[in-house]
PDB file of N, CA, C and O in Angstrom, chain B, residues numbered from 101:
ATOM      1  N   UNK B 101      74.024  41.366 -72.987  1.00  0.00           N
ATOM      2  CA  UNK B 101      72.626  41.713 -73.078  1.00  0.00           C
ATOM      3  C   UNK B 101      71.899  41.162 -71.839  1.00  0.00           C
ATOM      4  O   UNK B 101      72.292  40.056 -71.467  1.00  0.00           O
ATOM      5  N   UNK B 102      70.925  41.729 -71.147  1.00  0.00           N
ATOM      6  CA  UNK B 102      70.251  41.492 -70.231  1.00  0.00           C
ATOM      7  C   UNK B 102      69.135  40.276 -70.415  1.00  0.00           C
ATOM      8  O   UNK B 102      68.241  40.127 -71.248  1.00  0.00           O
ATOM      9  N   UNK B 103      69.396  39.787 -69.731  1.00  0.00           N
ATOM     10  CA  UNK B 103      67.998  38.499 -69.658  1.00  0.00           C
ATOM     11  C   UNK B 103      66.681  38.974 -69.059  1.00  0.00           C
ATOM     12  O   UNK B 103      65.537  39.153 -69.475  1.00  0.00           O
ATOM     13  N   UNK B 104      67.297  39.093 -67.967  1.00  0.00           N
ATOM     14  CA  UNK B 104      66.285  39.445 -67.193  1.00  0.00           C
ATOM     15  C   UNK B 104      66.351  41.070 -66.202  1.00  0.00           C
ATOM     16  O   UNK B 104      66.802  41.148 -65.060  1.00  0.00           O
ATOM     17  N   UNK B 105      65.924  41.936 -66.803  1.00  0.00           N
ATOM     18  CA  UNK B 105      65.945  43.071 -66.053  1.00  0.00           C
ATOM     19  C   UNK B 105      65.511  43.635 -64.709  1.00  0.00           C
ATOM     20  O   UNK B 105      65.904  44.679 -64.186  1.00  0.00           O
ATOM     21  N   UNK B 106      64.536  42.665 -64.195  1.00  0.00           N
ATOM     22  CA  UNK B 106      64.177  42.430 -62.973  1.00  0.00           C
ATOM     23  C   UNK B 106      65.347  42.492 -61.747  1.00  0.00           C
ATOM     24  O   UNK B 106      65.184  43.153 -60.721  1.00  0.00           O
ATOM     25  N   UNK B 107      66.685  41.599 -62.067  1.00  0.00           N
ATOM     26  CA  UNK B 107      67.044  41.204 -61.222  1.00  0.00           C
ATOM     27  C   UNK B 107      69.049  41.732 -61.919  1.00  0.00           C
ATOM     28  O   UNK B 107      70.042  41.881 -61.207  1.00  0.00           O
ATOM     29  N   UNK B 108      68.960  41.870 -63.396  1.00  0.00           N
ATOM     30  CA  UNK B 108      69.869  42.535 -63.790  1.00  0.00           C
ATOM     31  C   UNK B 108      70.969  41.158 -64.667  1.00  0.00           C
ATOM     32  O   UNK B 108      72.079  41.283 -65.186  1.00  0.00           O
ATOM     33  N   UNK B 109      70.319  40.252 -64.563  1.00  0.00           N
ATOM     34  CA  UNK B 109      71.048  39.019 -64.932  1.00  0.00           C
ATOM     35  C   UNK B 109      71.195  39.173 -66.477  1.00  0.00           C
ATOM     36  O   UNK B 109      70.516  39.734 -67.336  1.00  0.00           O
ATOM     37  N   UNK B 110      72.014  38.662 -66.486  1.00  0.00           N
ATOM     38  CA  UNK B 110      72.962  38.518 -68.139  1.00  0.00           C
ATOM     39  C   UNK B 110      72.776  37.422 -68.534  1.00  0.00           C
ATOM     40  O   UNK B 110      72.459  36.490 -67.795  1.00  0.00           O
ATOM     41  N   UNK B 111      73.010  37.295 -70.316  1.00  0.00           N
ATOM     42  CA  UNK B 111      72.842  36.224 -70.858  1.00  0.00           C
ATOM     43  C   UNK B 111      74.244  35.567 -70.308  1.00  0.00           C
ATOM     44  O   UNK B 111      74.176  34.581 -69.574  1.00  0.00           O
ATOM     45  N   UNK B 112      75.453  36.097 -70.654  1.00  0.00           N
ATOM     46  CA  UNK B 112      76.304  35.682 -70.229  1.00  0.00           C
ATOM     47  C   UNK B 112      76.459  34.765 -68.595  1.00  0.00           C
ATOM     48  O   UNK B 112      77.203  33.848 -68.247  1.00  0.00           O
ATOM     49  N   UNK B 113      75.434  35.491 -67.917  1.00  0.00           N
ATOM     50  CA  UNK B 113      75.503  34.747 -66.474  1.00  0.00           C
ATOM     51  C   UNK B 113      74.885  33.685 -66.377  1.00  0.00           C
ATOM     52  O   UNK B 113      75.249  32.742 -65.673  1.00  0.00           O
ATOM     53  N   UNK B 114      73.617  33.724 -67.255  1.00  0.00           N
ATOM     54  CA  UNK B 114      72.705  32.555 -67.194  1.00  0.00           C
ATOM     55  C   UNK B 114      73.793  31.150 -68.007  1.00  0.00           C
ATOM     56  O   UNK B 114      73.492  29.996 -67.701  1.00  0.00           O
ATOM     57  N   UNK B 115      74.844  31.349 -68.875  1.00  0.00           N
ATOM     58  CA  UNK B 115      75.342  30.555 -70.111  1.00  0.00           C
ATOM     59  C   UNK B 115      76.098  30.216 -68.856  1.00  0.00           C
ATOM     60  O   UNK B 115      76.151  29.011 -68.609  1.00  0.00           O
ATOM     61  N   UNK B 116      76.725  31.073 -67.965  1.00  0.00           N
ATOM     62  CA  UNK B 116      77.746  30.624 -67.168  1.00  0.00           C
ATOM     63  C   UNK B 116      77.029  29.570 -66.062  1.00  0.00           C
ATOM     64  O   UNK B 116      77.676  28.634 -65.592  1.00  0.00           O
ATOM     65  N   UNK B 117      75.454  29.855 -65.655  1.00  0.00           N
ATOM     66  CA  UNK B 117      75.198  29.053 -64.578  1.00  0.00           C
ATOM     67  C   UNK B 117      74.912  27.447 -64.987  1.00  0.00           C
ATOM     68  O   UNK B 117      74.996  26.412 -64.326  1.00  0.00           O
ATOM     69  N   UNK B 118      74.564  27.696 -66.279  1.00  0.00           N
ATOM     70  CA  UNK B 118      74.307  26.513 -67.708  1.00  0.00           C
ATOM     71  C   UNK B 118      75.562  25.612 -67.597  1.00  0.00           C
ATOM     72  O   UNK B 118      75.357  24.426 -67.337  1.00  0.00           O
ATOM     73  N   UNK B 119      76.653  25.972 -67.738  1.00  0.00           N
ATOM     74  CA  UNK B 119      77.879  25.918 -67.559  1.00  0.00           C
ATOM     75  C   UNK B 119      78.461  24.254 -66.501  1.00  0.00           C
ATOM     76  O   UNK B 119      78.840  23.091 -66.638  1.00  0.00           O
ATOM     77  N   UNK B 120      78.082  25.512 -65.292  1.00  0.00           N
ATOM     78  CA  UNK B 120      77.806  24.561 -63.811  1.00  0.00           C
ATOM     79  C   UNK B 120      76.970  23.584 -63.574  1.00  0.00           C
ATOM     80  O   UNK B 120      76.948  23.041 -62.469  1.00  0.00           O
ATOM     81  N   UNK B 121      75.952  23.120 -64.834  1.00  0.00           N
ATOM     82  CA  UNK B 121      74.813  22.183 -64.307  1.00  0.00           C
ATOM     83  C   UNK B 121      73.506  22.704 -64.368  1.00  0.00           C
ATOM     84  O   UNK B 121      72.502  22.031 -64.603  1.00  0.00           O
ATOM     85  N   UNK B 122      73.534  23.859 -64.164  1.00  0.00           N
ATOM     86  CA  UNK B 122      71.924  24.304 -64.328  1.00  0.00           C
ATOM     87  C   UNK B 122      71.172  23.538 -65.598  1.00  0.00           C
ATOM     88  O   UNK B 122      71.790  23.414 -66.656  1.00  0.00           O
ATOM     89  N   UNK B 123      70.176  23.162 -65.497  1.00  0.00           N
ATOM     90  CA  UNK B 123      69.695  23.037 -67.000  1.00  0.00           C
ATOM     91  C   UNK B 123      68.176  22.801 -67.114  1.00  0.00           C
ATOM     92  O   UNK B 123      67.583  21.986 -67.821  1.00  0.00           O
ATOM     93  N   UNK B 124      67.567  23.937 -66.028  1.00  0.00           N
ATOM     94  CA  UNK B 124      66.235  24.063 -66.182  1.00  0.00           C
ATOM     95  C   UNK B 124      66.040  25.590 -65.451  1.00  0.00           C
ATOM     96  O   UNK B 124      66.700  25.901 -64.459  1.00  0.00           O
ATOM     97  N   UNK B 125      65.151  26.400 -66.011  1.00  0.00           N
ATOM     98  CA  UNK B 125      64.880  27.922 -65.704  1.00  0.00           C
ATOM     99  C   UNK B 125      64.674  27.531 -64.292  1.00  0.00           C
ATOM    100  O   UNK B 125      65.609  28.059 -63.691  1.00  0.00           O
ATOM    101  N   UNK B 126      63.909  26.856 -63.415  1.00  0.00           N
ATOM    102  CA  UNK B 126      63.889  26.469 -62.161  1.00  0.00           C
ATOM    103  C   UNK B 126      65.520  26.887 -61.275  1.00  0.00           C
ATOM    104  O   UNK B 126      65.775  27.682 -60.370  1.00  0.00           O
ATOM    105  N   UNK B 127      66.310  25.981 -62.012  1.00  0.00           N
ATOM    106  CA  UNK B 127      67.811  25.797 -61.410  1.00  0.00           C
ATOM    107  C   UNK B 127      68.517  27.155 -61.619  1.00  0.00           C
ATOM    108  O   UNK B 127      69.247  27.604 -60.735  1.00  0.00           O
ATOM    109  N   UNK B 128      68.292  27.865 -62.868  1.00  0.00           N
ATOM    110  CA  UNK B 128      68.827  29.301 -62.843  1.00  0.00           C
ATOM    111  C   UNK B 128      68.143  30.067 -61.930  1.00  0.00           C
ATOM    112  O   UNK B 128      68.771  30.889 -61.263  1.00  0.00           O
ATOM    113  N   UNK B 129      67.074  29.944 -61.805  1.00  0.00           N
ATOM    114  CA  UNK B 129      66.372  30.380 -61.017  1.00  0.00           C
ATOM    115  C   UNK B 129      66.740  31.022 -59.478  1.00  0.00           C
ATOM    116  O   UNK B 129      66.498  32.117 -58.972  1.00  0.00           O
ATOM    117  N   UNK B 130      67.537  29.642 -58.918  1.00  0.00           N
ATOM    118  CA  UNK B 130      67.814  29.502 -57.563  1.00  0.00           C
ATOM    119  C   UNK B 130      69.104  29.760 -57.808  1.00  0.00           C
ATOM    120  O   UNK B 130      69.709  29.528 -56.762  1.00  0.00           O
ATOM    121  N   UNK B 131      70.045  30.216 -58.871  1.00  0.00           N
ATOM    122  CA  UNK B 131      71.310  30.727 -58.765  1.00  0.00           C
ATOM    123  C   UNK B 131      71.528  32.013 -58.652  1.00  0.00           C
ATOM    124  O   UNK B 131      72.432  32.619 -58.077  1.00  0.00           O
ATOM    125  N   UNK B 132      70.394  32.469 -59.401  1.00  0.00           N
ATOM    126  CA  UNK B 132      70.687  34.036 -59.542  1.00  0.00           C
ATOM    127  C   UNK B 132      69.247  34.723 -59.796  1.00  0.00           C
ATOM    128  O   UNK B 132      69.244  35.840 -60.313  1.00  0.00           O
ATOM    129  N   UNK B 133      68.069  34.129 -59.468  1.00  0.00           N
ATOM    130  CA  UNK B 133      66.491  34.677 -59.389  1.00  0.00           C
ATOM    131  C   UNK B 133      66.367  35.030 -60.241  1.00  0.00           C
ATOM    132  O   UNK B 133      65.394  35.774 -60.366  1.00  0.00           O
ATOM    133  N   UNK B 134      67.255  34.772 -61.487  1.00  0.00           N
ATOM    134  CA  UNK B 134      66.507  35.035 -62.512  1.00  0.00           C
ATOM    135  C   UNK B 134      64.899  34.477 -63.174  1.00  0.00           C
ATOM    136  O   UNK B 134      64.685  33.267 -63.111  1.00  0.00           O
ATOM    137  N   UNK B 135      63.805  35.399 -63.797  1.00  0.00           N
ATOM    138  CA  UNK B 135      62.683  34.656 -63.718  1.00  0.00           C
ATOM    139  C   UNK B 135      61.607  34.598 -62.465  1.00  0.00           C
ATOM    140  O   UNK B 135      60.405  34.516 -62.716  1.00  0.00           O
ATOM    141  N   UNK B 136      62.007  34.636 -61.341  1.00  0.00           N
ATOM    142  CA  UNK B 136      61.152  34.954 -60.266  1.00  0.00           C
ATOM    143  C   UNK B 136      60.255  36.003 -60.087  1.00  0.00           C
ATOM    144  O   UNK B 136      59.170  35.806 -59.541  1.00  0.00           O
ATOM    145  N   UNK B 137      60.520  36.848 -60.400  1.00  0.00           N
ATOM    146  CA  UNK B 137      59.942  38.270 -60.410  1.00  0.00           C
ATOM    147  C   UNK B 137      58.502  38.358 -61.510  1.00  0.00           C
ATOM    148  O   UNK B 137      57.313  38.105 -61.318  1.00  0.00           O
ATOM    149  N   UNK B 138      59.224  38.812 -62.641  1.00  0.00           N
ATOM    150  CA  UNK B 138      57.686  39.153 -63.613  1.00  0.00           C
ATOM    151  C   UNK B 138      57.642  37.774 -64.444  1.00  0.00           C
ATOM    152  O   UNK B 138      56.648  37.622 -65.154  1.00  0.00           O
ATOM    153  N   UNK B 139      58.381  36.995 -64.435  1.00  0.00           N
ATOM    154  CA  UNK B 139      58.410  36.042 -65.421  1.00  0.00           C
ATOM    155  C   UNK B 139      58.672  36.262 -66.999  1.00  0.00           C
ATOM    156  O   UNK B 139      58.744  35.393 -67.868  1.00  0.00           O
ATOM    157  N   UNK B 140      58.762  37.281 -67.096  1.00  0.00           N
ATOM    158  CA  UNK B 140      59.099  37.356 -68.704  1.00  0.00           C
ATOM    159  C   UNK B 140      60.037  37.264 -69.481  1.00  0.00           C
ATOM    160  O   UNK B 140      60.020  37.619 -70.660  1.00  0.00           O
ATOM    161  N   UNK B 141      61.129  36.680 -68.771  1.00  0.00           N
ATOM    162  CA  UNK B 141      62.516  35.964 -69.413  1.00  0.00           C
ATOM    163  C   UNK B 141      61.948  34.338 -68.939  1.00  0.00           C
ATOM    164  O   UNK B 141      62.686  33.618 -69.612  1.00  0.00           O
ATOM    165  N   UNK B 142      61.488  33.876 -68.537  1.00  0.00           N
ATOM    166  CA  UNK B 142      61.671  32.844 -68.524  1.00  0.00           C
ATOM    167  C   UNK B 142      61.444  31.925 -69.836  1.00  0.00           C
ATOM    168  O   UNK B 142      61.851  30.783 -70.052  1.00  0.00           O
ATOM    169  N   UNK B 143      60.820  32.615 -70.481  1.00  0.00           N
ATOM    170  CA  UNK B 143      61.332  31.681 -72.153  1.00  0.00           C
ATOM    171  C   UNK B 143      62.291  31.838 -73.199  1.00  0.00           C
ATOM    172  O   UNK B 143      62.395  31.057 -74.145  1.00  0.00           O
ATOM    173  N   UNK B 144      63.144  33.081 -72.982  1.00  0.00           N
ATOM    174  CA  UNK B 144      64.842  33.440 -73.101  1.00  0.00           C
ATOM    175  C   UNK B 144      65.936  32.316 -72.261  1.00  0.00           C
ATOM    176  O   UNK B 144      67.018  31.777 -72.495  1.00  0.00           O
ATOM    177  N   UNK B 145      65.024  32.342 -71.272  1.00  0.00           N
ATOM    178  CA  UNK B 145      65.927  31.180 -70.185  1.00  0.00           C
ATOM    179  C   UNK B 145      65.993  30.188 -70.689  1.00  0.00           C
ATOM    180  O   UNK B 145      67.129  29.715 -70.669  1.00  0.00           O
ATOM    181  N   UNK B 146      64.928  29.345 -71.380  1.00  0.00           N
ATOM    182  CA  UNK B 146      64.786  28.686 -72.037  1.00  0.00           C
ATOM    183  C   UNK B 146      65.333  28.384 -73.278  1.00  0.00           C
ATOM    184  O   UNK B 146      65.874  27.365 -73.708  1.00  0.00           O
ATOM    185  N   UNK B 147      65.035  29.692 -73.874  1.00  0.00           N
ATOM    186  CA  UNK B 147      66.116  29.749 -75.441  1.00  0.00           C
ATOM    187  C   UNK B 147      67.451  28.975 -75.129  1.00  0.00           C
ATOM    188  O   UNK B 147      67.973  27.924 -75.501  1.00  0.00           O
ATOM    189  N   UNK B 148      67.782  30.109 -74.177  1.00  0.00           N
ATOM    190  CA  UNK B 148      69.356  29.756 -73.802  1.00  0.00           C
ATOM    191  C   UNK B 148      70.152  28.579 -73.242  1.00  0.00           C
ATOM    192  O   UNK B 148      71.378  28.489 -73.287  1.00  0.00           O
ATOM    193  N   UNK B 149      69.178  27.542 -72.621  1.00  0.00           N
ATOM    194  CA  UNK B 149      69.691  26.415 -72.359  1.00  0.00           C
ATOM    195  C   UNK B 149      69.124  25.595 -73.137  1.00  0.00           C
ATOM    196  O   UNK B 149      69.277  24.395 -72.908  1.00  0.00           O
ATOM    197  N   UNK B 150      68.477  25.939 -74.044  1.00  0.00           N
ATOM    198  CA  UNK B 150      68.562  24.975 -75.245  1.00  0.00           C
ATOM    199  C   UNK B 150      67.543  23.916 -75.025  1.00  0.00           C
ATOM    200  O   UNK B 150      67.749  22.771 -75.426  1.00  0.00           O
ATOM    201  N   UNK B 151      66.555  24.220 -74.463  1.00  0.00           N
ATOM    202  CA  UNK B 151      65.541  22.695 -73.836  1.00  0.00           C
ATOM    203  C   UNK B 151      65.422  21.764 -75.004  1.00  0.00           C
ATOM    204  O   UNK B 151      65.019  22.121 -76.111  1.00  0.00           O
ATOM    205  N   UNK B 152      65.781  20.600 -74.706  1.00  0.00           N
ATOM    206  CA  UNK B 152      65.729  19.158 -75.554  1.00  0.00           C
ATOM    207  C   UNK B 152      66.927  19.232 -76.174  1.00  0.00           C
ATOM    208  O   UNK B 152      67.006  18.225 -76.878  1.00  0.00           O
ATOM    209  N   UNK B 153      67.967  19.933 -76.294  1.00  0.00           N
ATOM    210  CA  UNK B 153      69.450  19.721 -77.339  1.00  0.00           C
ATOM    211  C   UNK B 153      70.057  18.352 -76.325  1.00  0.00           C
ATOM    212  O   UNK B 153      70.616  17.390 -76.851  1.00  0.00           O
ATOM    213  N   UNK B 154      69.890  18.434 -75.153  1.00  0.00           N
ATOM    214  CA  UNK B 154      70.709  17.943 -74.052  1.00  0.00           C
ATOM    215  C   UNK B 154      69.899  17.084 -73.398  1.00  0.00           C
ATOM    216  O   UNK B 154      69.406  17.577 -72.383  1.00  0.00           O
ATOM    217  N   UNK B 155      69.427  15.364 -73.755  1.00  0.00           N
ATOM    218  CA  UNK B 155      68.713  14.686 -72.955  1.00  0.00           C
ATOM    219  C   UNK B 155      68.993  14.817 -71.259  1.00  0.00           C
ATOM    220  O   UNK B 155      70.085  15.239 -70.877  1.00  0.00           O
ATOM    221  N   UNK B 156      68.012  14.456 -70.350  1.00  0.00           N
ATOM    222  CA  UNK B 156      68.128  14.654 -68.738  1.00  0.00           C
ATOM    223  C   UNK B 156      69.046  13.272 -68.844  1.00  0.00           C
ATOM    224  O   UNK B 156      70.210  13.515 -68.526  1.00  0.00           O
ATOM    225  N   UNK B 157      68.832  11.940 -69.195  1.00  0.00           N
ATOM    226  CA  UNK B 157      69.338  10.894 -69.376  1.00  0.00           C
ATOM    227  C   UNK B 157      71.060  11.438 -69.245  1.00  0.00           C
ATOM    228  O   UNK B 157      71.766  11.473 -68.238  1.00  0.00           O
ATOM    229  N   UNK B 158      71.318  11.741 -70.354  1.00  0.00           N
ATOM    230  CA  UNK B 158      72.561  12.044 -71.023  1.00  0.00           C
ATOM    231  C   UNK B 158      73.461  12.921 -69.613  1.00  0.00           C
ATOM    232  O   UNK B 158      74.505  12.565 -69.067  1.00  0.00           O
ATOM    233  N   UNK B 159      72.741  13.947 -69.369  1.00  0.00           N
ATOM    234  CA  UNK B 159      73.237  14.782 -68.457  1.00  0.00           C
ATOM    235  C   UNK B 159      73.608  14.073 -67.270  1.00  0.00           C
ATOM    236  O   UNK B 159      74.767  13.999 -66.860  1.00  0.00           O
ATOM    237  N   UNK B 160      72.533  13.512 -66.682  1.00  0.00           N
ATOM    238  CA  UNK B 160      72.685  12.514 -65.219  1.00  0.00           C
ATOM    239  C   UNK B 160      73.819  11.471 -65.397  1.00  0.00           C
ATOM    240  O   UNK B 160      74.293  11.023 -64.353  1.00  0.00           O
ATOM    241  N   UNK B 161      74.455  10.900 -66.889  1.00  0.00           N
ATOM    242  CA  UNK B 161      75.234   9.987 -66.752  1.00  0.00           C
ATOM    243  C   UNK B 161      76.688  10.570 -66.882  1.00  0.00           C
ATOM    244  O   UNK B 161      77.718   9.939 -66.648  1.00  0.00           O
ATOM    245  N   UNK B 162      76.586  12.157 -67.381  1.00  0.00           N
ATOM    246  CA  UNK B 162      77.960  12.822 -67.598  1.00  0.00           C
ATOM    247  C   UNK B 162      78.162  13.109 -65.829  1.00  0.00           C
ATOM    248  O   UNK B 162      79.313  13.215 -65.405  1.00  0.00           O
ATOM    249  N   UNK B 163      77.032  13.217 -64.901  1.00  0.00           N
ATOM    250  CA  UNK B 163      77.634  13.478 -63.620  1.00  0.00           C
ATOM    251  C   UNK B 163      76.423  14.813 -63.440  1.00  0.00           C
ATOM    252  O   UNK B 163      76.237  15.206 -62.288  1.00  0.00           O
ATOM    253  N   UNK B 164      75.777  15.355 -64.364  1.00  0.00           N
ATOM    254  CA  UNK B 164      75.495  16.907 -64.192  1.00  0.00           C
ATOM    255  C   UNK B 164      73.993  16.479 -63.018  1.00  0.00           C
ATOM    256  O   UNK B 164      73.407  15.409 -62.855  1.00  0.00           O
ATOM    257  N   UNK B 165      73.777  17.861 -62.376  1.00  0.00           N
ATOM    258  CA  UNK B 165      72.732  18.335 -61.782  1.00  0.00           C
ATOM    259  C   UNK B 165      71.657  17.724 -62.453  1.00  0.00           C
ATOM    260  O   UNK B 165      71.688  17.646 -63.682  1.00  0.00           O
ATOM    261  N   UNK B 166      70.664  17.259 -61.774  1.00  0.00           N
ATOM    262  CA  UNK B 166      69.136  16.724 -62.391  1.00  0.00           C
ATOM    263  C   UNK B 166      68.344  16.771 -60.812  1.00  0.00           C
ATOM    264  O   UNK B 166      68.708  16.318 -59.727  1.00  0.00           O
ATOM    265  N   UNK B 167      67.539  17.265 -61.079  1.00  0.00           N
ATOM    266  CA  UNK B 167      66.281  17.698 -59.861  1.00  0.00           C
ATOM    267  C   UNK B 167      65.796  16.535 -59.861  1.00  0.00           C
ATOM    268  O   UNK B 167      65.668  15.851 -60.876  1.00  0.00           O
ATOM    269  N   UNK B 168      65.309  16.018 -58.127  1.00  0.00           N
ATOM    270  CA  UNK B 168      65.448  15.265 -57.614  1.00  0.00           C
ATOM    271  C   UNK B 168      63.814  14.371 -58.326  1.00  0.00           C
ATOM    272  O   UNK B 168      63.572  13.166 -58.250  1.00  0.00           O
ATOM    273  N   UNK B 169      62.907  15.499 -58.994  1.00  0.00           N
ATOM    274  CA  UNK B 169      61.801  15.046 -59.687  1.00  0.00           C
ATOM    275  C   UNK B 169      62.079  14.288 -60.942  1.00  0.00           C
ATOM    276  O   UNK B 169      61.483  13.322 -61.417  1.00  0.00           O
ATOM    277  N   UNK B 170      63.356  15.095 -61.467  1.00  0.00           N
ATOM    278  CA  UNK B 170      63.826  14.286 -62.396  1.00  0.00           C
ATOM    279  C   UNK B 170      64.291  13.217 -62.484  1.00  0.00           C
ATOM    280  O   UNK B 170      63.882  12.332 -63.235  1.00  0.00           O
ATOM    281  N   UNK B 171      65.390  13.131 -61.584  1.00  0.00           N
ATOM    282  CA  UNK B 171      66.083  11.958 -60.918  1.00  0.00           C
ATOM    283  C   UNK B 171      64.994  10.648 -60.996  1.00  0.00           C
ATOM    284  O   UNK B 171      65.270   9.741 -61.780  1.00  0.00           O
ATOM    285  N   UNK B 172      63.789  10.561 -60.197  1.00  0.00           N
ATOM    286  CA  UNK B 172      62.592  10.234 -59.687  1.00  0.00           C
ATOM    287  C   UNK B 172      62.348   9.449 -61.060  1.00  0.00           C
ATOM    288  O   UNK B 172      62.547   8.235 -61.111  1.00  0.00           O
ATOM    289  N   UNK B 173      61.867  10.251 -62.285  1.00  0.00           N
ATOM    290  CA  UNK B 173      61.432   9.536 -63.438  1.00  0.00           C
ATOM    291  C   UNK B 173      62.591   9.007 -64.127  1.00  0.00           C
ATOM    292  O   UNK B 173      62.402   8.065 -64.897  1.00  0.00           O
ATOM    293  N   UNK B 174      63.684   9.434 -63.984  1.00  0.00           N
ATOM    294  CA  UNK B 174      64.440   8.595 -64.736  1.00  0.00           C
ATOM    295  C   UNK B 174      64.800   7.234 -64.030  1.00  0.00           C
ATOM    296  O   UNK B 174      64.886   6.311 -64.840  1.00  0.00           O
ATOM    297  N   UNK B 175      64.995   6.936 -62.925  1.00  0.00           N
ATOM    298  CA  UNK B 175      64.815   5.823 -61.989  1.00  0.00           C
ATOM    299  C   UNK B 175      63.387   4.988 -62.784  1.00  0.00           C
ATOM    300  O   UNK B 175      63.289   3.775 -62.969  1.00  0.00           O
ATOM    301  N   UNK B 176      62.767   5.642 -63.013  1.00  0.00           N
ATOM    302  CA  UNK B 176      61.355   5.244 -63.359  1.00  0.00           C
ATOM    303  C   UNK B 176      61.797   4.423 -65.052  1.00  0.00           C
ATOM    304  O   UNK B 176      61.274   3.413 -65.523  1.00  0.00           O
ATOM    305  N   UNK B 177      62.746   5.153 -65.573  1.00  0.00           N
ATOM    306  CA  UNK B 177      62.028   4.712 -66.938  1.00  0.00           C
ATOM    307  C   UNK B 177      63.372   4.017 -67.095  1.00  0.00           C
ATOM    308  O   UNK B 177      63.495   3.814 -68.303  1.00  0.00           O
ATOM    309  N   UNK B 178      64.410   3.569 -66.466  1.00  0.00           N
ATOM    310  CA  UNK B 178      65.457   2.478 -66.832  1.00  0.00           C
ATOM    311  C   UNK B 178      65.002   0.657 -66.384  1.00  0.00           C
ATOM    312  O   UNK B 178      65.784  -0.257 -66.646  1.00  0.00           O
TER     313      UNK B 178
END
């Protein structure tokens, strides 16, 4: 099923970029533009990576991708 028709992206592609570390519509974003365009997947994008199942904490200590803003506050709050 299509996520985003704008750009032709799949749920499947977005789960796959999820996969790799992505774990903010921002980061899918810059993998595959999904969301850039009209914006109207970007809260499907959302669905799909599940925002809050997966603390940023948690992620940064398995090794995964965290934006450098993120990075920033979590430095902040240890």
């Amino acid at each position: 099923m299509f996520v985003c028709s704008c750009f032709g992206v799949t749920e499947a592609q977005v789960q796959q970029h999820a996969a790799s570390g992505a774990c903010t519509p921002r980061q899918i974003a810059s993998a595959c533009k999904a969301g850039t365009d009209c914006g109207s997947c970007v809260r499907r994008i959302q669905a799909i990576l599940g925002r809050g199942t997966l603390p940023r904490r948690d992620l940064a200590d398995r090794g995964g991708l965290v934006a450098s803003s993120d990075a920033e506050l979590l430095e902040e709050a240890a």
